[in-house]
C-alpha positions, -999 to +999 in steps of 0.1 A: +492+251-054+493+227-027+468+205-003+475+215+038+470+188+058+465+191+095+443+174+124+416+199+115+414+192+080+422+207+043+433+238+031+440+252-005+471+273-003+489+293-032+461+281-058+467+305-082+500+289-088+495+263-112+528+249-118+533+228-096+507+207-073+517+187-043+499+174-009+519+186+026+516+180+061+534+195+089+520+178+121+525+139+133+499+119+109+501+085+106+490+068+073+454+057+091+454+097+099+466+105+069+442+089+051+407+096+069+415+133+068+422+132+034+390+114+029+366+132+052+380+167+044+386+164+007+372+135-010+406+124-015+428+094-013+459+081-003+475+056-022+488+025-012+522+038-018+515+068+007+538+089-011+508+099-031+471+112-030+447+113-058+425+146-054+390+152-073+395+179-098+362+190-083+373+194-046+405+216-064+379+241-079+358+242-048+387+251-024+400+277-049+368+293-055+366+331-052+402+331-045+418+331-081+423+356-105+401+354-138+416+331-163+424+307-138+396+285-151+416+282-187+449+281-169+437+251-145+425+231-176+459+236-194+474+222-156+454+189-159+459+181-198+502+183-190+491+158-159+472+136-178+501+133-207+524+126-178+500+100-163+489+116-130+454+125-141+429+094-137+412+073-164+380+094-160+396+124-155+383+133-122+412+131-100+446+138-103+479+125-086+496+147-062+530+138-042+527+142-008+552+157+016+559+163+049+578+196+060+600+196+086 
């Protein structure tokens, strides 16, 4: 699954694909851009590093709701326990690191 990032906000795409989660971005956003879209759209933050954002766990679930097939709860859990033994899940749990990319 993967965050879409344009002037207009978020998107959700491919969320029943759980192996791999990213942030992407096709159009011309600058950091500052970046950022408040990010924040306004998704309750979520770019790093300092701005090759990252951390995203709420919660704002995953609500933009897949209604669009994943059943089991996707169990499968999405199974997705943050590998992040958090990798070290991309926070120290409460309620966000998790994504890289973030932008397509040519």
């Amino acid at each position: 699954m993967y965050l879409d990032i344009t002037n207009d906000g978020v998107t959700l795409q491919e969320p029943e694909r759980l192996n791999d989660l990213y942030a992407s971005y096709w159009e011309r956003l600058g950091p500052e851009q970046l950022a408040a879209i990010l924040a306004e759209h998704a309750d979520a933050e770019l790093l300092p590093d701005r090759a990252h954002v951390m995203i709420p766990v919660a704002t995953l679930r609500r933009l897949a709701a209604g669009r994943v097939p059943e089991g996707w709860d169990a499968d999405f859990e199974k997705m943050l326990a590998y992040a958090k033994d990798k070290g991309w899940l926070s120290e409460d749990g309620r966000a998790v690191r994504a890289h973030l990319e932008r397509e040519r």
